[in-house]
C-alpha beads as a LAMMPS data file, in Angstrom:
LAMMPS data file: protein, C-alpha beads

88 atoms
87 bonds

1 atom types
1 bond types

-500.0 500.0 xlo xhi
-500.0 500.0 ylo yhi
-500.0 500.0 zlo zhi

Masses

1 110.0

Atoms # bond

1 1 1 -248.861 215.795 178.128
2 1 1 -252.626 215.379 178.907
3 1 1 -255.323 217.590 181.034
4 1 1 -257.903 215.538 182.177
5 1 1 -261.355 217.135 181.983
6 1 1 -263.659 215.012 183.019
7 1 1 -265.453 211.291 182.699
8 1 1 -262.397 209.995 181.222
9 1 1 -261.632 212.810 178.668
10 1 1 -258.506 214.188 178.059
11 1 1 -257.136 216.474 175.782
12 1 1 -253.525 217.339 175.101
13 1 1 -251.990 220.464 176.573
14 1 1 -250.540 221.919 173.025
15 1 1 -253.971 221.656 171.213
16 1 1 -255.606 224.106 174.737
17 1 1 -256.957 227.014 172.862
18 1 1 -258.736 228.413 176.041
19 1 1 -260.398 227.701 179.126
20 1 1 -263.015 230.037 179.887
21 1 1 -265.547 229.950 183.041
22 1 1 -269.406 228.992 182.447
23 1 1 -270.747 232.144 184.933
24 1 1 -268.473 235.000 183.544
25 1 1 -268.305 234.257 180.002
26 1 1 -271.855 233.353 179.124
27 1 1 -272.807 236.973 180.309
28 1 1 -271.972 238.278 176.718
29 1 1 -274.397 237.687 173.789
30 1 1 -271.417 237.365 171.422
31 1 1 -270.100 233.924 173.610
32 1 1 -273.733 232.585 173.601
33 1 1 -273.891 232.482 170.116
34 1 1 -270.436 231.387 169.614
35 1 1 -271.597 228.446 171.721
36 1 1 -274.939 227.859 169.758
37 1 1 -272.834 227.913 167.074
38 1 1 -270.730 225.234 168.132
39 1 1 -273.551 223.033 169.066
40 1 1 -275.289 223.524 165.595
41 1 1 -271.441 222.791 164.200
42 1 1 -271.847 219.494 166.312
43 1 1 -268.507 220.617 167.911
44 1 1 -269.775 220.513 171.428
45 1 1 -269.100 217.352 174.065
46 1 1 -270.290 217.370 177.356
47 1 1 -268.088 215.652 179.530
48 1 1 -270.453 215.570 182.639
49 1 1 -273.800 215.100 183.515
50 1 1 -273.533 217.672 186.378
51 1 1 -273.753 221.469 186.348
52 1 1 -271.306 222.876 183.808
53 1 1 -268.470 225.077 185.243
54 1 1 -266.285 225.654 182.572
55 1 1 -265.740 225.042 178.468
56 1 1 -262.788 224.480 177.155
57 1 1 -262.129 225.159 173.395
58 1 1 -259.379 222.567 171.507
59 1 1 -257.888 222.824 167.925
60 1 1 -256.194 218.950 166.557
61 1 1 -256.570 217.862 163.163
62 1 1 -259.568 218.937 161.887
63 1 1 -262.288 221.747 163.310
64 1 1 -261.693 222.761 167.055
65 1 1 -263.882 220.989 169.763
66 1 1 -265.519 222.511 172.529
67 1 1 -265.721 220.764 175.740
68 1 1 -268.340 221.339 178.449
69 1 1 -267.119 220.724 181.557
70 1 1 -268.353 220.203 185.501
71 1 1 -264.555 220.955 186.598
72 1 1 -264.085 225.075 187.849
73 1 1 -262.037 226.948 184.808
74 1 1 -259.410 227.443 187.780
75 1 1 -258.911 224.053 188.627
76 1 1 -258.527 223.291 184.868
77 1 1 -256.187 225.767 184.738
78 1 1 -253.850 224.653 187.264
79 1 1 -253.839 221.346 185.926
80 1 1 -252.696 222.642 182.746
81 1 1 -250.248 225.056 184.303
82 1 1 -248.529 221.680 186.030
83 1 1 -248.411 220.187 182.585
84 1 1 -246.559 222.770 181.120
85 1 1 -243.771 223.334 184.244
86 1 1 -243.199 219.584 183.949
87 1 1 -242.460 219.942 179.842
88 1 1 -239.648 222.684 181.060

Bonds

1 1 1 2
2 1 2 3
3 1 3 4
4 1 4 5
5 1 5 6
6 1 6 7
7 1 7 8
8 1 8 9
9 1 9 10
10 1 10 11
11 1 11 12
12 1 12 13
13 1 13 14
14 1 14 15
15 1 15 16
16 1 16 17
17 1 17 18
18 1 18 19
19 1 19 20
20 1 20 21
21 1 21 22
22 1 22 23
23 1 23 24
24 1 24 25
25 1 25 26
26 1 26 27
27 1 27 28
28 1 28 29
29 1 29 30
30 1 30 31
31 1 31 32
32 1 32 33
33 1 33 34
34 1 34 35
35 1 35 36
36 1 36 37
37 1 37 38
38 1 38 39
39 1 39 40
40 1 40 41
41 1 41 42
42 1 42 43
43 1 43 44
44 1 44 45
45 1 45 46
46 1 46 47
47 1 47 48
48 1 48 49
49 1 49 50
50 1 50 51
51 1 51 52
52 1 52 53
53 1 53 54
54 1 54 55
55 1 55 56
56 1 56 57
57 1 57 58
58 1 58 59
59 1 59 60
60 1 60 61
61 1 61 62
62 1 62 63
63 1 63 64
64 1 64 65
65 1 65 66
66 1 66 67
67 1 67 68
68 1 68 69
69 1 69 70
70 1 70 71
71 1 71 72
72 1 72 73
73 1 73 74
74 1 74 75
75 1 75 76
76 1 76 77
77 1 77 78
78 1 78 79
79 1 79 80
80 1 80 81
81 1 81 82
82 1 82 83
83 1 83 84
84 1 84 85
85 1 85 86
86 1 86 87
87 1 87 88
């Protein structure tokens, strides 16, 4: 099962690491540099052009992605939450 995040990006619900909001989680010094990291890592894709709302951290094959995304961390939530209850 897939979540869809955004301009035609979606990732599958096993490989969901987290989903963490833009506003609360960017607060803390130790998530900005975790992202800055990430970007330096070329590990980050934005998947709109709009305001970001949300990130949402994947692990495949390989080193984990980062997505940066204009859809609320609530919304994404839920979507993954009805992935899930449909696998059961």
């Amino acid at each position: 099962m897939y979540v869809h995040l955004g301009n035609d990006v979606s990732v599958r619900v096993k490989d969901l690491i987290g989903v963490f909001d833009m506003d609360v989680t960017t607060t803390s010094k130790d998530t900005r540099a975790f992202l800055k990291k990430c970007e330096d890592d070329q590990l980050v894709t934005n998947v709109s052009s709009d305001l970001p709302k949300s990130f949402v951290l994947c692990s495949a094959e390989g080193p984990a992605q980062l997505y940066v995304c204009a859809v609320s961390a609530a919304t994404l939530k839920k979507r993954a939450n009805a992935k899930i209850q449909d696998l059961l």
